[in-house]
mmCIF file of the C-alpha atoms, coordinates in Angstrom:
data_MODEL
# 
_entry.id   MODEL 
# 
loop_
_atom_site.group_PDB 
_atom_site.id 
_atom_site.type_symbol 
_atom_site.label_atom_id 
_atom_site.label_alt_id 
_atom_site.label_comp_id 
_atom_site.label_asym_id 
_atom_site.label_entity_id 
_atom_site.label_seq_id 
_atom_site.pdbx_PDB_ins_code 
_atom_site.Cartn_x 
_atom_site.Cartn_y 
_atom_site.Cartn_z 
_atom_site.occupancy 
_atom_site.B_iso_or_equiv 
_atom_site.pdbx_formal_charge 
_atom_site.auth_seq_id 
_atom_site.auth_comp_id 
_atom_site.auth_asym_id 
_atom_site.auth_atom_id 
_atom_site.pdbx_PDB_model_num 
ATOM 1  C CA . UNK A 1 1  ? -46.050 55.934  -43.936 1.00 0.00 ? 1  UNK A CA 1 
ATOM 2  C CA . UNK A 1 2  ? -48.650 53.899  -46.097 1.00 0.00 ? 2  UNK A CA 1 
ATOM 3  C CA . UNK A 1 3  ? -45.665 51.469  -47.157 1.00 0.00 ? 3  UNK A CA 1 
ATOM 4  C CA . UNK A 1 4  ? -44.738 50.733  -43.812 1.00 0.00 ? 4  UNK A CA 1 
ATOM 5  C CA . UNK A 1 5  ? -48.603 50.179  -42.630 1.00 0.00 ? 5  UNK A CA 1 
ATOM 6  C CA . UNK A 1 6  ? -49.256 47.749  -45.677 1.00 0.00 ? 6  UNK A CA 1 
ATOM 7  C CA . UNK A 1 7  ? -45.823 46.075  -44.962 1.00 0.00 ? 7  UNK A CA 1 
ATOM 8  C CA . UNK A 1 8  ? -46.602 45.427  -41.612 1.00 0.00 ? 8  UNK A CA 1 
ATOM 9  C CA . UNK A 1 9  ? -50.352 44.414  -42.571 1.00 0.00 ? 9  UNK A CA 1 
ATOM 10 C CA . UNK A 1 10 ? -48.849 42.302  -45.083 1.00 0.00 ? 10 UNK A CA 1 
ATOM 11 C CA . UNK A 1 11 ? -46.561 40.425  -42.361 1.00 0.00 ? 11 UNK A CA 1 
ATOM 12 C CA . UNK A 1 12 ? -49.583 40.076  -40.293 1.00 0.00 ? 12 UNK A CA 1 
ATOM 13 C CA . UNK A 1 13 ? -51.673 38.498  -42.560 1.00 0.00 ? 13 UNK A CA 1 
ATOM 14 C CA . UNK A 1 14 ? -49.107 35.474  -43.890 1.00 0.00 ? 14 UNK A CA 1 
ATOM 15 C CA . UNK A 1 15 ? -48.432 34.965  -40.098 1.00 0.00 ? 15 UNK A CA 1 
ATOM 16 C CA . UNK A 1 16 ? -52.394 34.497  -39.455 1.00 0.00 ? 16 UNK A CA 1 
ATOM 17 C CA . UNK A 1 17 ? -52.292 32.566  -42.396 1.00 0.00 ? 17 UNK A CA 1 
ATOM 18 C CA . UNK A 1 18 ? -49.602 30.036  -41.683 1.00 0.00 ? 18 UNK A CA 1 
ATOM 19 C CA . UNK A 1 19 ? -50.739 30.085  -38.277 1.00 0.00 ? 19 UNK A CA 1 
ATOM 20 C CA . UNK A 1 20 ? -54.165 28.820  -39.048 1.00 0.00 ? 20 UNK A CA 1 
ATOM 21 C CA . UNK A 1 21 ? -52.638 26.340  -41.812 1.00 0.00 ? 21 UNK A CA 1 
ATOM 22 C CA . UNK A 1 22 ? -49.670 24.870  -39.840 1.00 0.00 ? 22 UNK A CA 1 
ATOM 23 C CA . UNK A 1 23 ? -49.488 26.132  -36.215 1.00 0.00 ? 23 UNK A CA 1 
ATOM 24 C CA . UNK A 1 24 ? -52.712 25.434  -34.919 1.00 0.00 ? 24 UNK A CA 1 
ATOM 25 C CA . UNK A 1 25 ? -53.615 22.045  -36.661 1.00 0.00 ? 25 UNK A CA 1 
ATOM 26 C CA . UNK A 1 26 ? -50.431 20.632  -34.963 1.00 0.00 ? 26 UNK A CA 1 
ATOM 27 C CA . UNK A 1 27 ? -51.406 22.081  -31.683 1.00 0.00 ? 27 UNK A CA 1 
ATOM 28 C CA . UNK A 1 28 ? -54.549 20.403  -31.822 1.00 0.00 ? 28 UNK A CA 1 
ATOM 29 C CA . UNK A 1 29 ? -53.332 16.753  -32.996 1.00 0.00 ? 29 UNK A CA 1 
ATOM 30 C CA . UNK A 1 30 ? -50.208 17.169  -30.041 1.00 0.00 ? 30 UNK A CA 1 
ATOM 31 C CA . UNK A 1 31 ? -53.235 17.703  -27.927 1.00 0.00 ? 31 UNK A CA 1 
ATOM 32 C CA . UNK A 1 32 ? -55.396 14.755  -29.189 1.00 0.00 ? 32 UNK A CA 1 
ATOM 33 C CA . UNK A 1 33 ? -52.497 12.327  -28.723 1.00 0.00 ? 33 UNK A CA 1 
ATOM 34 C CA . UNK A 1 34 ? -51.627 13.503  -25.535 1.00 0.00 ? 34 UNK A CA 1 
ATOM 35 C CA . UNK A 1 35 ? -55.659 12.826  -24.459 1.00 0.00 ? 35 UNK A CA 1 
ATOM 36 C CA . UNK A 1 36 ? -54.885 9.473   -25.822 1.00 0.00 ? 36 UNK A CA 1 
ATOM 37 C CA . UNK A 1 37 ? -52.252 8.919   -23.731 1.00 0.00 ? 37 UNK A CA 1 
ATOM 38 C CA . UNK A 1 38 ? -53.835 9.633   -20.967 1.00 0.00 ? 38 UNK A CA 1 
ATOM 39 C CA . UNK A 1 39 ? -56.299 7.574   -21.318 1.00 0.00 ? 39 UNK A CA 1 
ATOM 40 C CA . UNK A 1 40 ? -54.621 4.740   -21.788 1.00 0.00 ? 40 UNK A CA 1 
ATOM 41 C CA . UNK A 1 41 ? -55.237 1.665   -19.498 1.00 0.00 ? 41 UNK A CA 1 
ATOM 42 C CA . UNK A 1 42 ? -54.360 -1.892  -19.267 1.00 0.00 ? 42 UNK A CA 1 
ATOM 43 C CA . UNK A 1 43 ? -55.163 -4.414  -21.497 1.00 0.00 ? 43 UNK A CA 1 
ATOM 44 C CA . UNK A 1 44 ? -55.405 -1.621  -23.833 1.00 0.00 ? 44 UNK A CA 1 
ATOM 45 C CA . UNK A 1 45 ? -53.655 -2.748  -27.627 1.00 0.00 ? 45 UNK A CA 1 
ATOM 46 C CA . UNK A 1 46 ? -51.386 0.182   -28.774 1.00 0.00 ? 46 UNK A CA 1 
ATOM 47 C CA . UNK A 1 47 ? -48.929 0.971   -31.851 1.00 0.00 ? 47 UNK A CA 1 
ATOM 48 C CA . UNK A 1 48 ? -46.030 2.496   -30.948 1.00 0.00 ? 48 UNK A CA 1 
ATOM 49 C CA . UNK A 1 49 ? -43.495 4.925   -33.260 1.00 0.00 ? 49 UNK A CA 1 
ATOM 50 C CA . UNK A 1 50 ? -40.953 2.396   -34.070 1.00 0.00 ? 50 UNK A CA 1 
ATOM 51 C CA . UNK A 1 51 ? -44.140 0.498   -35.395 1.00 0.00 ? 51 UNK A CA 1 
ATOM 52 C CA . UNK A 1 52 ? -44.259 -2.021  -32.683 1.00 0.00 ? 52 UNK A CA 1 
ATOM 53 C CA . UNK A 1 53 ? -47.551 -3.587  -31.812 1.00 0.00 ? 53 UNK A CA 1 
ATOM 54 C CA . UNK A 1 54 ? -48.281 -4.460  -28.405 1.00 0.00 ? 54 UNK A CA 1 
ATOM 55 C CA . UNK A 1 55 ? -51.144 -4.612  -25.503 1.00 0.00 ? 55 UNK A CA 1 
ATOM 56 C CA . UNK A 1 56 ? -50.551 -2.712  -22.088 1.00 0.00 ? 56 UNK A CA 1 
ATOM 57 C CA . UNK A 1 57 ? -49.856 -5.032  -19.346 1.00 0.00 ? 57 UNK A CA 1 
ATOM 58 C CA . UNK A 1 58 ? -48.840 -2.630  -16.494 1.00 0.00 ? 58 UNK A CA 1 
ATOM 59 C CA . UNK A 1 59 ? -48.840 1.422   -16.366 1.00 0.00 ? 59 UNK A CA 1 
ATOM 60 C CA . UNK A 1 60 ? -46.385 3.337   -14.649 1.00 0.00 ? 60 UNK A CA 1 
ATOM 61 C CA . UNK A 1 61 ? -45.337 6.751   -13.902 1.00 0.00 ? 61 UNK A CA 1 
ATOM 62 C CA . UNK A 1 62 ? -43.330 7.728   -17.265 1.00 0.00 ? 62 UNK A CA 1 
ATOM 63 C CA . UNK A 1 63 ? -43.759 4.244   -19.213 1.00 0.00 ? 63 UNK A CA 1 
ATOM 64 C CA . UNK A 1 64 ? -46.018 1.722   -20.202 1.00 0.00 ? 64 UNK A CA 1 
ATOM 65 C CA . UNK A 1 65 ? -44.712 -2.158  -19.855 1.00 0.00 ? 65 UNK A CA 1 
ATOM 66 C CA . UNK A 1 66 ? -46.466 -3.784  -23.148 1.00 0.00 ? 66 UNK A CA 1 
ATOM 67 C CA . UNK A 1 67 ? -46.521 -7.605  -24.702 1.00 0.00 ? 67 UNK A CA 1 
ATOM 68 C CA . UNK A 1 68 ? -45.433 -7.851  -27.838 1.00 0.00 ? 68 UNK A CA 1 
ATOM 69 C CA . UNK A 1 69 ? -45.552 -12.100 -27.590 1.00 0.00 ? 69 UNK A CA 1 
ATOM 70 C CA . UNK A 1 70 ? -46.240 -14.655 -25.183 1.00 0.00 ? 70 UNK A CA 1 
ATOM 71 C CA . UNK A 1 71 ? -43.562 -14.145 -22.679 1.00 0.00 ? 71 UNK A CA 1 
ATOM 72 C CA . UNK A 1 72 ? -42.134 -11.160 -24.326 1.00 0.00 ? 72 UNK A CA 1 
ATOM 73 C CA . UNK A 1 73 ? -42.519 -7.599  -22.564 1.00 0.00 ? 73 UNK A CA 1 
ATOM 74 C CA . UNK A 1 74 ? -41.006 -4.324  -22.799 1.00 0.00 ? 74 UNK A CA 1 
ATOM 75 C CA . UNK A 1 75 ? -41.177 -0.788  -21.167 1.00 0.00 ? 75 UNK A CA 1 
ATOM 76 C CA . UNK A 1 76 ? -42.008 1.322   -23.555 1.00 0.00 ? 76 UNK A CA 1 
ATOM 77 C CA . UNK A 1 77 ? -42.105 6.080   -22.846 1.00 0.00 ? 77 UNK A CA 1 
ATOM 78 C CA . UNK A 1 78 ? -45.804 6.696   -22.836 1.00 0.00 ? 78 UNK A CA 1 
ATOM 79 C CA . UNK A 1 79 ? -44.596 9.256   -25.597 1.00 0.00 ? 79 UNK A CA 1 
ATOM 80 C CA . UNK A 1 80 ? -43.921 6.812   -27.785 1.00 0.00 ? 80 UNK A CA 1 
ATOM 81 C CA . UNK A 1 81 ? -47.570 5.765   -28.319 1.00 0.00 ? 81 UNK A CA 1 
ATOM 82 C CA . UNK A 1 82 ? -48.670 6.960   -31.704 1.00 0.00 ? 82 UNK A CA 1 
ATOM 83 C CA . UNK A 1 83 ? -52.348 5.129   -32.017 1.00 0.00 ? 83 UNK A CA 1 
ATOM 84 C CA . UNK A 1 84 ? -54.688 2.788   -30.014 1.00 0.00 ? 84 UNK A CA 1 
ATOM 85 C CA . UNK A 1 85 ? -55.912 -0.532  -31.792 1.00 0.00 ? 85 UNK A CA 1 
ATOM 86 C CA . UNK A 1 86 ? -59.327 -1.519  -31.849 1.00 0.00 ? 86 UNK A CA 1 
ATOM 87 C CA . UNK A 1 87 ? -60.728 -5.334  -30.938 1.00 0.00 ? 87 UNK A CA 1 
ATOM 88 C CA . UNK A 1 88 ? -61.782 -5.617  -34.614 1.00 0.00 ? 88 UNK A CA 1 
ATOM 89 C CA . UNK A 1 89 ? -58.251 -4.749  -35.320 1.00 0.00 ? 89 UNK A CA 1 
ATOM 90 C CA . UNK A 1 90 ? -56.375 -7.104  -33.546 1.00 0.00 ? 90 UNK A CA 1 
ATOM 91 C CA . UNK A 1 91 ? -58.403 -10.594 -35.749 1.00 0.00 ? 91 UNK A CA 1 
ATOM 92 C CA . UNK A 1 92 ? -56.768 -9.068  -38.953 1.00 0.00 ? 92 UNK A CA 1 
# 
């Protein structure tokens, strides 16, 4: 019975552990960037995963339609937003 207890003690304790270590840090950036999202609004300047830079020129429903150039847009998944760009950003 005691090797069974401190098996399943063991078990417990590397799943707390790798919880706390992997699980829950994820959970909480997922969260952050979702936040982000949200918050996003026009004229807002945005990198997106396939490393494309671009400022929000209309938000919809699902997707954001950004300029990349003058006279160049796209529509872009709002879950493809990885960071928002500052001002002091954009001079550089």
């Amino acid at each position: 019975m005691d090797r069974q207890m401190a098996t399943i003690l063991y078990l417990v304790i590397l799943f707390a552990i790798m919880y706390f270590l992997m699980i829950r840090p994820q959970q909480q950036r997922q969260k952050k960037l979702q936040q982000l999202i949200t918050n996003l609004k026009v004229d807002d300047l945005i990198i997106t995963a396939g490393g494309i830079y671009g400022t929000i020129v209309k938000v919809k429903q699902d997707t954001f339609i950004i300029r990349v150039a003058d006279n160049v847009r796209l529509e872009i998944l709002k879950s493809s937003v990885i960071q928002k760009r500052t001002q002091k950003e954009e001079g550089e």
